[in-house]
mmCIF file of the N, C-alpha and C atoms, coordinates in Angstrom:
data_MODEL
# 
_entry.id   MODEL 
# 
loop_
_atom_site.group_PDB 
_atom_site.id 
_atom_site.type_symbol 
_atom_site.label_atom_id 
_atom_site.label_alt_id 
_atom_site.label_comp_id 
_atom_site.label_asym_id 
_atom_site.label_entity_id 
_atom_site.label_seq_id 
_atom_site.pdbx_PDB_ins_code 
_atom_site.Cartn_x 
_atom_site.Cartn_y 
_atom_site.Cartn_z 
_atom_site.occupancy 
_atom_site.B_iso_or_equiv 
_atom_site.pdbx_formal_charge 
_atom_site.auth_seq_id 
_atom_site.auth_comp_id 
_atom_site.auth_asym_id 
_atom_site.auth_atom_id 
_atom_site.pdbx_PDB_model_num 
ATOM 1   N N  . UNK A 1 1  ? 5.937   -1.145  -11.009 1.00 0.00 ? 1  UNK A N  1 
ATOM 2   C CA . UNK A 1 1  ? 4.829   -1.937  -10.509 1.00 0.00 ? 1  UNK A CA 1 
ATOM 3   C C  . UNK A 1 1  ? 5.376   -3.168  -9.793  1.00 0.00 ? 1  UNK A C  1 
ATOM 4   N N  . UNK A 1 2  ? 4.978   -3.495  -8.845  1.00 0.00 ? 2  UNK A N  1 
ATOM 5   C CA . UNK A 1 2  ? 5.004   -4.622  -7.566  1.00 0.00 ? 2  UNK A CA 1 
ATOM 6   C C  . UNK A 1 2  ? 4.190   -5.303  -7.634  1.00 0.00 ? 2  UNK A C  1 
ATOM 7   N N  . UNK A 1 3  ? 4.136   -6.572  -8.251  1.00 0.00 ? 3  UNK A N  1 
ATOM 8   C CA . UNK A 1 3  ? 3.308   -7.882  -8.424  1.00 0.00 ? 3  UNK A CA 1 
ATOM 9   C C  . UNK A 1 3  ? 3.552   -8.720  -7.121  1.00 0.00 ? 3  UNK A C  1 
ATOM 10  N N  . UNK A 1 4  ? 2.237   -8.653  -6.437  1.00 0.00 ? 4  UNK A N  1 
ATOM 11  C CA . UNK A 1 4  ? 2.529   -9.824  -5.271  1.00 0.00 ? 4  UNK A CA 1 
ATOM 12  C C  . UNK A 1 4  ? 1.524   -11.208 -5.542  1.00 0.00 ? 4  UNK A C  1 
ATOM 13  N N  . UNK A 1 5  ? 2.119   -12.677 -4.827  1.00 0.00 ? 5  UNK A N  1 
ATOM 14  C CA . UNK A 1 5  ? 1.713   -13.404 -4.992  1.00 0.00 ? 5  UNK A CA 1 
ATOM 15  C C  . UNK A 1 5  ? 1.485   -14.097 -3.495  1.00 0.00 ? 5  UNK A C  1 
ATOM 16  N N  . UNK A 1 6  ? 0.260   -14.044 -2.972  1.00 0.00 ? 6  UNK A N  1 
ATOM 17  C CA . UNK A 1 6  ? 0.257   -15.327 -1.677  1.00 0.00 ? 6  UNK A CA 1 
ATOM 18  C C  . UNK A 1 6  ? -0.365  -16.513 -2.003  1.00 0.00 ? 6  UNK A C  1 
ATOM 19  N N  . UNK A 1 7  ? 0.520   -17.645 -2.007  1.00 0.00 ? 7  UNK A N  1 
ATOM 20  C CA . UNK A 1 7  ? -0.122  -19.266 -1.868  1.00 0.00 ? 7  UNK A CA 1 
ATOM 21  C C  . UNK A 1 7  ? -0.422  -19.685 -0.448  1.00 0.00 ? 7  UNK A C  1 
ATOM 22  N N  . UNK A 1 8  ? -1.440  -20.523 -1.108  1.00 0.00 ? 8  UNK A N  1 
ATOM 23  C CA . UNK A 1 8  ? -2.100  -21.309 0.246   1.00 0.00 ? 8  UNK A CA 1 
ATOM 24  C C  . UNK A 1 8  ? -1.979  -22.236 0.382   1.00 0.00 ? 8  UNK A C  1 
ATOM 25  N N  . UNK A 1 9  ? -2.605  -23.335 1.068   1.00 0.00 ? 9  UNK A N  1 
ATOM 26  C CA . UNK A 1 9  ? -2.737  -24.702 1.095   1.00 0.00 ? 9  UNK A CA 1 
ATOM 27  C C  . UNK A 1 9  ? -3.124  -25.382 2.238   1.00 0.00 ? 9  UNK A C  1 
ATOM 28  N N  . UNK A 1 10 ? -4.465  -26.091 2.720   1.00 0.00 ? 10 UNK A N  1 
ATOM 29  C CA . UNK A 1 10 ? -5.183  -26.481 3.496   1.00 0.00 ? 10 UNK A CA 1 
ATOM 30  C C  . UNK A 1 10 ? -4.539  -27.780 3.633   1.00 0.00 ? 10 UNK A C  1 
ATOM 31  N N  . UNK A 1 11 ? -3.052  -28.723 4.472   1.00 0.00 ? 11 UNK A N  1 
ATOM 32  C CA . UNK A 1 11 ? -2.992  -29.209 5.041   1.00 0.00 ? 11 UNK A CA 1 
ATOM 33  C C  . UNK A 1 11 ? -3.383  -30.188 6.323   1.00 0.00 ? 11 UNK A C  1 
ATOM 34  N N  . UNK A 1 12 ? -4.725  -29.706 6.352   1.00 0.00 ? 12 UNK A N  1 
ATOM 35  C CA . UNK A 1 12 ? -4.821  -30.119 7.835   1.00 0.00 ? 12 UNK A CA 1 
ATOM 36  C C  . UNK A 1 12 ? -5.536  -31.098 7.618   1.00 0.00 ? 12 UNK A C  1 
ATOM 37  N N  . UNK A 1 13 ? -6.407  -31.778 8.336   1.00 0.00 ? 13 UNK A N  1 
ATOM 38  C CA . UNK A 1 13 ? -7.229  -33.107 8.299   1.00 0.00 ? 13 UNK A CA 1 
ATOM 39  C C  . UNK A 1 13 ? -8.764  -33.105 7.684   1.00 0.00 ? 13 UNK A C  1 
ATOM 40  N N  . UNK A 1 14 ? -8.985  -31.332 7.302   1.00 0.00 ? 14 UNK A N  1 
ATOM 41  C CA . UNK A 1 14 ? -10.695 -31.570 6.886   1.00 0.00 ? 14 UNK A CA 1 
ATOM 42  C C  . UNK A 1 14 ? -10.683 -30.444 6.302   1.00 0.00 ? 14 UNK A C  1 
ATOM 43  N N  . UNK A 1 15 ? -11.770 -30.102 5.839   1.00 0.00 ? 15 UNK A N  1 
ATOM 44  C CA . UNK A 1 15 ? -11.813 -28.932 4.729   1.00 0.00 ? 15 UNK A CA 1 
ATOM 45  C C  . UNK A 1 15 ? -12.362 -27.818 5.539   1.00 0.00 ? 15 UNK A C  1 
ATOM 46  N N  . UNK A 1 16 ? -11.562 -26.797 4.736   1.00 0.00 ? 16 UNK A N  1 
ATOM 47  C CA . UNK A 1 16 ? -11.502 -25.123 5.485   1.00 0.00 ? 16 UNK A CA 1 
ATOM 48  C C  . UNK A 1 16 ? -12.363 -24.131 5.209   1.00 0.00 ? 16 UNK A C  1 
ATOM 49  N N  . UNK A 1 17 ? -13.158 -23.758 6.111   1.00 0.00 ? 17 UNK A N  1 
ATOM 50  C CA . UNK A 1 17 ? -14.647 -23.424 5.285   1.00 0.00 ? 17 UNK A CA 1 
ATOM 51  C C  . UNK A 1 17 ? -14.363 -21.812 5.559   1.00 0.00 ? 17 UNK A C  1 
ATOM 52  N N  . UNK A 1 18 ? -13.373 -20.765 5.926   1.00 0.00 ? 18 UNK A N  1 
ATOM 53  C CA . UNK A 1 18 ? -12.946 -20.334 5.813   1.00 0.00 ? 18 UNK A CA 1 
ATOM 54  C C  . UNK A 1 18 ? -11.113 -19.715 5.834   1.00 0.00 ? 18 UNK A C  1 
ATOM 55  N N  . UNK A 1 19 ? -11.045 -18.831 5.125   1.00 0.00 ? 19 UNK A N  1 
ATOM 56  C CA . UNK A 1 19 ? -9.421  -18.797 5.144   1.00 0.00 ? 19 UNK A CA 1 
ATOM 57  C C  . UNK A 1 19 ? -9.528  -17.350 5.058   1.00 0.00 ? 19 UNK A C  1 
ATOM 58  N N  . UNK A 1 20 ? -8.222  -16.529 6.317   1.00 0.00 ? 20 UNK A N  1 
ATOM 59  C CA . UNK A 1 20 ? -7.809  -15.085 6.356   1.00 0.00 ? 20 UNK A CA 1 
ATOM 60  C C  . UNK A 1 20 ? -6.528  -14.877 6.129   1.00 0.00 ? 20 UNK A C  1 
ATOM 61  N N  . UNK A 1 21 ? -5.703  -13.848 5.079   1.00 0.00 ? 21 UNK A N  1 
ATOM 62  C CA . UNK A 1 21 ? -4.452  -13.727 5.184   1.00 0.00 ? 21 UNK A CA 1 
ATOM 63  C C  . UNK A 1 21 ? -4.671  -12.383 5.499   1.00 0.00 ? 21 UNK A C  1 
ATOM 64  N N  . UNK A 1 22 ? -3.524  -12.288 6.018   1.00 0.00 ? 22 UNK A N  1 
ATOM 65  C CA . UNK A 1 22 ? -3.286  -10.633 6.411   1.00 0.00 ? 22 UNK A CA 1 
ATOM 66  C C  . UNK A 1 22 ? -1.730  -10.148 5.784   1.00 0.00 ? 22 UNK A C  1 
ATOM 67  N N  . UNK A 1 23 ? -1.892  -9.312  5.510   1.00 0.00 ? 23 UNK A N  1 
ATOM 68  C CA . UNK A 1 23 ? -0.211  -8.641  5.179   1.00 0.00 ? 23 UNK A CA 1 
ATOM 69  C C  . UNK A 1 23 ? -0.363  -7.267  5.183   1.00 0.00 ? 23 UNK A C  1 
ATOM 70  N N  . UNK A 1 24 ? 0.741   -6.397  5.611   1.00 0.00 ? 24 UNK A N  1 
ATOM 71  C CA . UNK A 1 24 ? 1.500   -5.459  6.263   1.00 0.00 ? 24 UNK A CA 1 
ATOM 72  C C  . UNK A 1 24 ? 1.845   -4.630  4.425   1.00 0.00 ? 24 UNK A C  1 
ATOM 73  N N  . UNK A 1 25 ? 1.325   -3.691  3.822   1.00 0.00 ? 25 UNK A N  1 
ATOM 74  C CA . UNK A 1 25 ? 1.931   -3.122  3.260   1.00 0.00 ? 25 UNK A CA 1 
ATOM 75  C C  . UNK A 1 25 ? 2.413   -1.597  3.188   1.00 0.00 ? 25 UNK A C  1 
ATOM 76  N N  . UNK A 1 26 ? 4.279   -1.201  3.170   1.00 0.00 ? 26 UNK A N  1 
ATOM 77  C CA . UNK A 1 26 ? 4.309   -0.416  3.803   1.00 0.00 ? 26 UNK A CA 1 
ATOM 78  C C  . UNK A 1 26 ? 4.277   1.389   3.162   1.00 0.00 ? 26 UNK A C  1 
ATOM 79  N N  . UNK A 1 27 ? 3.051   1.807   3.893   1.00 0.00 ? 27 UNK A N  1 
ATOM 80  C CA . UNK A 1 27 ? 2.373   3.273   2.733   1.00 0.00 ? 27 UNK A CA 1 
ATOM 81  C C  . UNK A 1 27 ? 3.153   4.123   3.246   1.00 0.00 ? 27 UNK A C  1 
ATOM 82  N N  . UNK A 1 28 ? 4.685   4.173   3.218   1.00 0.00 ? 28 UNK A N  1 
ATOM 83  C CA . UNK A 1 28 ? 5.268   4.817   3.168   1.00 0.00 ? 28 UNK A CA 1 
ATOM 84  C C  . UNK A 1 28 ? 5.980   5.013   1.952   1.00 0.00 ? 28 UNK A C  1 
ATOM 85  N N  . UNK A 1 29 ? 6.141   4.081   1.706   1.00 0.00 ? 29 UNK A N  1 
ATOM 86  C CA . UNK A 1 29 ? 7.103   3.590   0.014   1.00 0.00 ? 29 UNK A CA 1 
ATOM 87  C C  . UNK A 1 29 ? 6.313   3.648   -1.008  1.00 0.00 ? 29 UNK A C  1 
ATOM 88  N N  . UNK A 1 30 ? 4.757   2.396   -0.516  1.00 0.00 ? 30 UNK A N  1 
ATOM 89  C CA . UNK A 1 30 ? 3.728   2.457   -1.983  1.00 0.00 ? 30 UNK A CA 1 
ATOM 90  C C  . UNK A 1 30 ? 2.287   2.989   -1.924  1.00 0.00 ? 30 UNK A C  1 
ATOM 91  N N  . UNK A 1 31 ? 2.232   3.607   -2.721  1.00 0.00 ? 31 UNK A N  1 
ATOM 92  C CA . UNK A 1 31 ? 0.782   4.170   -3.006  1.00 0.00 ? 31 UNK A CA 1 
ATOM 93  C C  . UNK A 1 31 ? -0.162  3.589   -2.875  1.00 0.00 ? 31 UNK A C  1 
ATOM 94  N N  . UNK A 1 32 ? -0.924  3.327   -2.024  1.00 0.00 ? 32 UNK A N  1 
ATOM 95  C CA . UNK A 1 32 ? -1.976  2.595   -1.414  1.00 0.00 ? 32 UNK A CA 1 
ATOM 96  C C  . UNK A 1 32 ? -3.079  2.626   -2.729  1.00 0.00 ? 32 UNK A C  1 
ATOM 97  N N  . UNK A 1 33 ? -3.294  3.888   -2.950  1.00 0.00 ? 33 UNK A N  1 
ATOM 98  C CA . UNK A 1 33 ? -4.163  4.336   -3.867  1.00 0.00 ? 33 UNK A CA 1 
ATOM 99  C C  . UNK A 1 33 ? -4.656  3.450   -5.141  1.00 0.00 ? 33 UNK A C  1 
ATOM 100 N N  . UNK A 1 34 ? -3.316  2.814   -5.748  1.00 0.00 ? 34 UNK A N  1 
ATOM 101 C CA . UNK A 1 34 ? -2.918  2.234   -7.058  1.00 0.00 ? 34 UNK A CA 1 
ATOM 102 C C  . UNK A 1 34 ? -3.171  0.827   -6.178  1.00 0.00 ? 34 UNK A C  1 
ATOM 103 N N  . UNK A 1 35 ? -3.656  0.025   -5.132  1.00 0.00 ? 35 UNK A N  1 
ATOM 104 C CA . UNK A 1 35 ? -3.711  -1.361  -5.097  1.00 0.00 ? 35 UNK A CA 1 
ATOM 105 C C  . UNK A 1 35 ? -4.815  -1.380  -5.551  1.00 0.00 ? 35 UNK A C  1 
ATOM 106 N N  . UNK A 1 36 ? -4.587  -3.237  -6.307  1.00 0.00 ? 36 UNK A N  1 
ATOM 107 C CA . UNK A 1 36 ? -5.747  -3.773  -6.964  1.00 0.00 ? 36 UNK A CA 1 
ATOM 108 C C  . UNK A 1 36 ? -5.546  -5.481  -6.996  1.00 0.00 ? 36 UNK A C  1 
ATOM 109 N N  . UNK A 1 37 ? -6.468  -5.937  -6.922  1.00 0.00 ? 37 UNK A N  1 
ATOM 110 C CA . UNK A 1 37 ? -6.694  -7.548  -7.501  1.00 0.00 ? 37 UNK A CA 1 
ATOM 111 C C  . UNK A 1 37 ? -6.130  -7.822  -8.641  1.00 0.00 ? 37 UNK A C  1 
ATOM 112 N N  . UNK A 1 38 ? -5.240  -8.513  -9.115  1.00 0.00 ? 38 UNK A N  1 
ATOM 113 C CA . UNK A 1 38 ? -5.313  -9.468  -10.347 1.00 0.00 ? 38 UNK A CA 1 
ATOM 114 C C  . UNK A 1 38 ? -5.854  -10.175 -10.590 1.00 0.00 ? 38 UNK A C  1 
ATOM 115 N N  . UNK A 1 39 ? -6.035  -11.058 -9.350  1.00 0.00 ? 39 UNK A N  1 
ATOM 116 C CA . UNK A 1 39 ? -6.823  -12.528 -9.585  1.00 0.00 ? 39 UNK A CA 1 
ATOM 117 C C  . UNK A 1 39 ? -6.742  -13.462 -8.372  1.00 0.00 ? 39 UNK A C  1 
ATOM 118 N N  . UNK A 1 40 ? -7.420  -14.465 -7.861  1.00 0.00 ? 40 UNK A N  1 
ATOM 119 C CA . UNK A 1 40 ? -7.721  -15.065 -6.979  1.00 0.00 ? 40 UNK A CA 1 
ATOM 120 C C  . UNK A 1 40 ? -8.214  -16.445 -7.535  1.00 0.00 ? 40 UNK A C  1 
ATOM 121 N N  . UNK A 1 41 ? -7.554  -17.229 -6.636  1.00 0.00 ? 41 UNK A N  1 
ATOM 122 C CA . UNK A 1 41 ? -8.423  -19.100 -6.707  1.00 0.00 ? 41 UNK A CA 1 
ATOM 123 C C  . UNK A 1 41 ? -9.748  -18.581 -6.455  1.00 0.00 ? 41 UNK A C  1 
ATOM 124 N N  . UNK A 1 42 ? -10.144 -17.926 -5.830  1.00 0.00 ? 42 UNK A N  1 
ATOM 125 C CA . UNK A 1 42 ? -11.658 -17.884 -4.847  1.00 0.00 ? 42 UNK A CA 1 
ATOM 126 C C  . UNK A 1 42 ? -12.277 -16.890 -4.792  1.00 0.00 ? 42 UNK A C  1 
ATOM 127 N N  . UNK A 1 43 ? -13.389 -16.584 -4.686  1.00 0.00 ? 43 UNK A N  1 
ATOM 128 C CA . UNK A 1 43 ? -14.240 -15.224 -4.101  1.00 0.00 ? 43 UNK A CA 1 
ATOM 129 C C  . UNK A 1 43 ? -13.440 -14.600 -2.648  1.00 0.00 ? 43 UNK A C  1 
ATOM 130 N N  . UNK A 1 44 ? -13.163 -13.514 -2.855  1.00 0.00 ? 44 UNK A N  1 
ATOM 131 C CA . UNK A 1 44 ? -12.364 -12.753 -1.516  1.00 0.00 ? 44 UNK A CA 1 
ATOM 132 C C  . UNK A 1 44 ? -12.941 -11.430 -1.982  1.00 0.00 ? 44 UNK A C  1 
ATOM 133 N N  . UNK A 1 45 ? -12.919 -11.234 0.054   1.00 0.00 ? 45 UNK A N  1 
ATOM 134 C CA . UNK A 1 45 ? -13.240 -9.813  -0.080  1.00 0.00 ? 45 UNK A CA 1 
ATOM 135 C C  . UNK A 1 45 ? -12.421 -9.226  0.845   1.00 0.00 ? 45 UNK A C  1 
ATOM 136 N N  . UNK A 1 46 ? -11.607 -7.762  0.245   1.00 0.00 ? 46 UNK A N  1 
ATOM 137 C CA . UNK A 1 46 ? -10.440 -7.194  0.516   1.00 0.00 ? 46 UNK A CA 1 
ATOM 138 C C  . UNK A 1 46 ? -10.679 -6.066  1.359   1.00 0.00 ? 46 UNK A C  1 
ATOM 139 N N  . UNK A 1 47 ? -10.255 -5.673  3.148   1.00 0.00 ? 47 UNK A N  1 
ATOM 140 C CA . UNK A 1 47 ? -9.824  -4.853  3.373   1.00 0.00 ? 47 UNK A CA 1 
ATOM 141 C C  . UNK A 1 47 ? -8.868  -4.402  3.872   1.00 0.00 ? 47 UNK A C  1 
ATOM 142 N N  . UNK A 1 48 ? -8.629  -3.164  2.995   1.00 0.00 ? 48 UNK A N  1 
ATOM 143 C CA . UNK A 1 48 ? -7.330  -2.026  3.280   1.00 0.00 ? 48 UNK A CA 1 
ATOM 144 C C  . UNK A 1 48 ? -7.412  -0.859  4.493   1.00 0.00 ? 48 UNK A C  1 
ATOM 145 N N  . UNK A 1 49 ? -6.458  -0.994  5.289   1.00 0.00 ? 49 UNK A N  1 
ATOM 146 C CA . UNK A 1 49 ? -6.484  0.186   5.545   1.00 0.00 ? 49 UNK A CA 1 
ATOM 147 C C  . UNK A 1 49 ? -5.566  0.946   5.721   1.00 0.00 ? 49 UNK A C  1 
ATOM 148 N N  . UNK A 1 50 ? -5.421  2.634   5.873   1.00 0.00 ? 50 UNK A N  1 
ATOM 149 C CA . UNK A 1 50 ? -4.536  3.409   5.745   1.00 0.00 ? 50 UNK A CA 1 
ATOM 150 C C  . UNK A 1 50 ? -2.801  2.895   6.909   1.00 0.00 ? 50 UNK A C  1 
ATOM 151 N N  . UNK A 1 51 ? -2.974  2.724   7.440   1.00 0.00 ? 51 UNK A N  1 
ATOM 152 C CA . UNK A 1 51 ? -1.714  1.768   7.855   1.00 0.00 ? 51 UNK A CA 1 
ATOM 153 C C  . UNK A 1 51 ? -1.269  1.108   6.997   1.00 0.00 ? 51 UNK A C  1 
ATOM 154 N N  . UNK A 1 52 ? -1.508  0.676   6.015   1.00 0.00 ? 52 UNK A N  1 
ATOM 155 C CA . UNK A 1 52 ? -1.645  -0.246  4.927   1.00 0.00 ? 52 UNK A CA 1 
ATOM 156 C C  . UNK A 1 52 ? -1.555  -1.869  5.359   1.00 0.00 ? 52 UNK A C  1 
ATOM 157 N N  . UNK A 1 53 ? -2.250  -2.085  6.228   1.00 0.00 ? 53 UNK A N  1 
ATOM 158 C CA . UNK A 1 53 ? -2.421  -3.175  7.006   1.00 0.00 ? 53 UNK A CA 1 
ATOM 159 C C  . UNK A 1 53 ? -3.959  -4.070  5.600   1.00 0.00 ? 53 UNK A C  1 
ATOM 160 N N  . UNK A 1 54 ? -3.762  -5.341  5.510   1.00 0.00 ? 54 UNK A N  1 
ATOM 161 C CA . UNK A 1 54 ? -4.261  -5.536  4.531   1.00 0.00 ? 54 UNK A CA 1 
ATOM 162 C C  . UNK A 1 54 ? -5.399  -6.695  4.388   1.00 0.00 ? 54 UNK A C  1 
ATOM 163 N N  . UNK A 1 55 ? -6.540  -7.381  4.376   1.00 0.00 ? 55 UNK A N  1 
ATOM 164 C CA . UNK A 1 55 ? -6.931  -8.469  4.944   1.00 0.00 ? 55 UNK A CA 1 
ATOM 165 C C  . UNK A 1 55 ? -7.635  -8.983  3.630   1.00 0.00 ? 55 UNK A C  1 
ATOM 166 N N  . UNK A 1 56 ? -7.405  -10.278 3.293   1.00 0.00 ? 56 UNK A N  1 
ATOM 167 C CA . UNK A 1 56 ? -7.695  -11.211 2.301   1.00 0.00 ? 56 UNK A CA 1 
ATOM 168 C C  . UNK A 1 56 ? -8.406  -11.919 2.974   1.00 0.00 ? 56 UNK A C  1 
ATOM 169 N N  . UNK A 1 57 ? -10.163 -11.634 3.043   1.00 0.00 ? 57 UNK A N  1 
ATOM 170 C CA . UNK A 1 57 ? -10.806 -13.260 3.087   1.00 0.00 ? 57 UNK A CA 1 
ATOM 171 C C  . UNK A 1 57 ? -11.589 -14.080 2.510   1.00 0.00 ? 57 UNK A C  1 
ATOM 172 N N  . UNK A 1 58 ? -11.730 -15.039 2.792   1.00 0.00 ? 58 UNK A N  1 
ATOM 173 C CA . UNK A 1 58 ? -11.835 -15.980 1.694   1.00 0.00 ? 58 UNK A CA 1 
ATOM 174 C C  . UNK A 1 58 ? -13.240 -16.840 2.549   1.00 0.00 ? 58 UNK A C  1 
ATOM 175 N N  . UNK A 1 59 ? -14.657 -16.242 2.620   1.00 0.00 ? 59 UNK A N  1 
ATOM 176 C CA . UNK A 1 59 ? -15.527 -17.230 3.402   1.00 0.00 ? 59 UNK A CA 1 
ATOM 177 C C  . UNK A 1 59 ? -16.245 -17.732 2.496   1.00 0.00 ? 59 UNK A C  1 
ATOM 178 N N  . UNK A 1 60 ? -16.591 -19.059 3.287   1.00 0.00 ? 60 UNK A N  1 
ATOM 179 C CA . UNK A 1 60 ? -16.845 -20.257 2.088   1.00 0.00 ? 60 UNK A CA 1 
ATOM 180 C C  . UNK A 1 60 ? -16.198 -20.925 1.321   1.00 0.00 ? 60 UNK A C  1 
ATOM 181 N N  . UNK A 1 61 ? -14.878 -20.657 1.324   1.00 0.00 ? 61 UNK A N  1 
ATOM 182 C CA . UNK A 1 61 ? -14.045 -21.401 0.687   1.00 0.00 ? 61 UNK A CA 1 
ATOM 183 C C  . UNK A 1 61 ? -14.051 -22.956 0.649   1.00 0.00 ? 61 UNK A C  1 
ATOM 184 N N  . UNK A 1 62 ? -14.479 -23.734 0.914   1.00 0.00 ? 62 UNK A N  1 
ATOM 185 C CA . UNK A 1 62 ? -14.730 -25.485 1.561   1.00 0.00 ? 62 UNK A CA 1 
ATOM 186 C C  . UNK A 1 62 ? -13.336 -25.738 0.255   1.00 0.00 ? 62 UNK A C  1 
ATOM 187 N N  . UNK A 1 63 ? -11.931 -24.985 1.412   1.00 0.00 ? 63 UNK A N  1 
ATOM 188 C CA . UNK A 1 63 ? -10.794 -26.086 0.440   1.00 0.00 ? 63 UNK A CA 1 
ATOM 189 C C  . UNK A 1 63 ? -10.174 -27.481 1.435   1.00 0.00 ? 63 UNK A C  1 
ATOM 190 N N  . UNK A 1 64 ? -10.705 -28.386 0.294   1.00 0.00 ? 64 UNK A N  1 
ATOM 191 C CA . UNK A 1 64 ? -10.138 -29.896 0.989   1.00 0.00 ? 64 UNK A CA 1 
ATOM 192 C C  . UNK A 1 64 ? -9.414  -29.467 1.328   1.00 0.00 ? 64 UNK A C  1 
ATOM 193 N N  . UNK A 1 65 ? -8.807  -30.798 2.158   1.00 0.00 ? 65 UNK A N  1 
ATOM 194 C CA . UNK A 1 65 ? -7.131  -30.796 2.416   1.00 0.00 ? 65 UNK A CA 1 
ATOM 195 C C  . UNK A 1 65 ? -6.794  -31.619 2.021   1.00 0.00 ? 65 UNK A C  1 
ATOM 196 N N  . UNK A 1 66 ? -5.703  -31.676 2.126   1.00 0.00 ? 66 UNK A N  1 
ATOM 197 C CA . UNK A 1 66 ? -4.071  -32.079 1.081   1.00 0.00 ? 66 UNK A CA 1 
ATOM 198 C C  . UNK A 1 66 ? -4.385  -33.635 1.201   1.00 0.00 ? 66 UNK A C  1 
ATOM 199 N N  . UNK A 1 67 ? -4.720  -34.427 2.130   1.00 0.00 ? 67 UNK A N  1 
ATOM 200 C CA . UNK A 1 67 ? -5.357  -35.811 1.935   1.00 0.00 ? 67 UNK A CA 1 
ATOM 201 C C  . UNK A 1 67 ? -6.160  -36.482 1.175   1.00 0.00 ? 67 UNK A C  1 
ATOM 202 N N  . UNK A 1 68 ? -7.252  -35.084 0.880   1.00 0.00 ? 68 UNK A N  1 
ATOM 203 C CA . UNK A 1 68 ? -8.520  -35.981 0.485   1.00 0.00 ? 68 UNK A CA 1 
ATOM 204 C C  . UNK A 1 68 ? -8.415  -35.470 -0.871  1.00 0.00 ? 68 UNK A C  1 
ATOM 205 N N  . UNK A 1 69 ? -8.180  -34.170 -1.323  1.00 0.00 ? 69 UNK A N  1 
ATOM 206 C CA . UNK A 1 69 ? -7.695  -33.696 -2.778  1.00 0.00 ? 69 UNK A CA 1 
ATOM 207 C C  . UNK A 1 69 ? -6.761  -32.852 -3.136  1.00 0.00 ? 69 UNK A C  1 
ATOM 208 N N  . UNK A 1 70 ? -5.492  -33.291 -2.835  1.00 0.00 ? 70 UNK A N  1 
ATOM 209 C CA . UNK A 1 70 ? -4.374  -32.301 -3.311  1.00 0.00 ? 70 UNK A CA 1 
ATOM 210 C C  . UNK A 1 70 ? -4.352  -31.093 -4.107  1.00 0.00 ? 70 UNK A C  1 
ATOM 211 N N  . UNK A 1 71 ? -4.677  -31.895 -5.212  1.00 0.00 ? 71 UNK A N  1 
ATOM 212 C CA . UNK A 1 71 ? -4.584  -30.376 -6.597  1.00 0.00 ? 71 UNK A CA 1 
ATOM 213 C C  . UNK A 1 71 ? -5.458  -29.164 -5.557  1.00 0.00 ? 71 UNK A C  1 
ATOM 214 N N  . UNK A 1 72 ? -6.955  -29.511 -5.262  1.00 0.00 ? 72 UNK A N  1 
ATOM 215 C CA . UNK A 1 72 ? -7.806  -28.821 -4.510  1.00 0.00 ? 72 UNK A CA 1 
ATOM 216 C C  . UNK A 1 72 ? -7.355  -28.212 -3.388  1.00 0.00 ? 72 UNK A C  1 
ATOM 217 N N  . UNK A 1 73 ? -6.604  -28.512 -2.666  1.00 0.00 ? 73 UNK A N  1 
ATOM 218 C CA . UNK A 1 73 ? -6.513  -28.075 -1.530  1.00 0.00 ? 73 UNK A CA 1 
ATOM 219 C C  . UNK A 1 73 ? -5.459  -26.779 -1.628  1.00 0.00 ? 73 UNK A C  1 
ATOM 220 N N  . UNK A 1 74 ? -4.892  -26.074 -2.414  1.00 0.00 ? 74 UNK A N  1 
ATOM 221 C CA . UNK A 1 74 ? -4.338  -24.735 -2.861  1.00 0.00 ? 74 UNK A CA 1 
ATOM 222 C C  . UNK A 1 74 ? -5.447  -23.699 -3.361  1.00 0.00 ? 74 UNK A C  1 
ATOM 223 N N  . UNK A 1 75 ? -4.781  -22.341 -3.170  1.00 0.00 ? 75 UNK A N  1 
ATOM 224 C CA . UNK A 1 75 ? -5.291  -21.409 -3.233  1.00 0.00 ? 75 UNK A CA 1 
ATOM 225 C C  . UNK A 1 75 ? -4.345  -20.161 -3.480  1.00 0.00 ? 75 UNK A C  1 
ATOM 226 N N  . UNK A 1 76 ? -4.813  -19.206 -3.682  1.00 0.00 ? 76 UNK A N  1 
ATOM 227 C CA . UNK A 1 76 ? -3.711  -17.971 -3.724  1.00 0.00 ? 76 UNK A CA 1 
ATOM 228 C C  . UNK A 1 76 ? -4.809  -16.883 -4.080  1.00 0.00 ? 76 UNK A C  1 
ATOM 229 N N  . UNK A 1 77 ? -3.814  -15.408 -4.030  1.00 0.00 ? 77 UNK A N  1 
ATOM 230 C CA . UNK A 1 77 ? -4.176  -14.025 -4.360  1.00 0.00 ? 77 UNK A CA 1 
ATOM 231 C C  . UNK A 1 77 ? -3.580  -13.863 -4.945  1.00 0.00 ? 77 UNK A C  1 
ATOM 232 N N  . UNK A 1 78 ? -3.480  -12.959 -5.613  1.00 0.00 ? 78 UNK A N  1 
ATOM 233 C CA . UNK A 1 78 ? -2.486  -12.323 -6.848  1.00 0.00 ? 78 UNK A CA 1 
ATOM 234 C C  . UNK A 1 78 ? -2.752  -10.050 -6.529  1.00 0.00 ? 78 UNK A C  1 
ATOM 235 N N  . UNK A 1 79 ? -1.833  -9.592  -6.178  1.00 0.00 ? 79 UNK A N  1 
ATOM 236 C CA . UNK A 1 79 ? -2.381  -8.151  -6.494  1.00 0.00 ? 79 UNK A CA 1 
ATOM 237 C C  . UNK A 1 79 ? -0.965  -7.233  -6.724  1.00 0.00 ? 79 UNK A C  1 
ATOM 238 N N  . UNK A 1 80 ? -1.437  -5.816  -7.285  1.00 0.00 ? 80 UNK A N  1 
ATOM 239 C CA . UNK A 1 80 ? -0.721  -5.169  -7.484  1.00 0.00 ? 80 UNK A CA 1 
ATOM 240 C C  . UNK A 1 80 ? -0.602  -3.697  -6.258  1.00 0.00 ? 80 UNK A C  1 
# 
C-alpha cells in the first residue's frame, strides 16, 4: 500500500475561495481500482480518470492566507 500526502498553503494576500490539485497517477504500476480518501482538511470532490490523471477540488474552501491566519491557511489530502 502507497500512502500519499499533498500539503497546501494559501500564501497569497487574501483568502482562496477555491483550490485544485491535480496529480498524474501512473495505472500502469497501480491499481486504480483500490484508490481511496483517507482524509482531507476540507470537503473535496475527487475525479479519476482512467489515464490515472487525478483532480482534488476543494470549492468553498475560504482558506486565509498566511498573513491574516497562519495555522488556517494550510490544507492537505491524504489517499491511498
Amino acid at each position: 500500500t502507497l500512502d500519499f500526502v499533498i500539503r497546501f498553503q494559501n500564501t497569497g494576500n487574501d483568502t482562496a475561495f477555491n483550490v485544485v490539485l491535480l496529480d498524474t497517477l501512473n495505472a500502469t504500476i497501480l491499481d486504480l481500482n483500490t484508490f481511496e480518501i483517507i482524509a482531507s482538511s476540507h470537503p473535496l470532490a475527487v475525479e479519476q480518470r482512467t489515464n490515472g490523471r487525478t483532480t482534488f477540488t476543494f470549492n468553498n474552501i475560504l482558506l486565509p492566507d498566511s498573513n491574516v491566519n497562519e495555522p488556517g491557511s494550510h490544507g492537505f489530502v491524504r489517499y491511498r
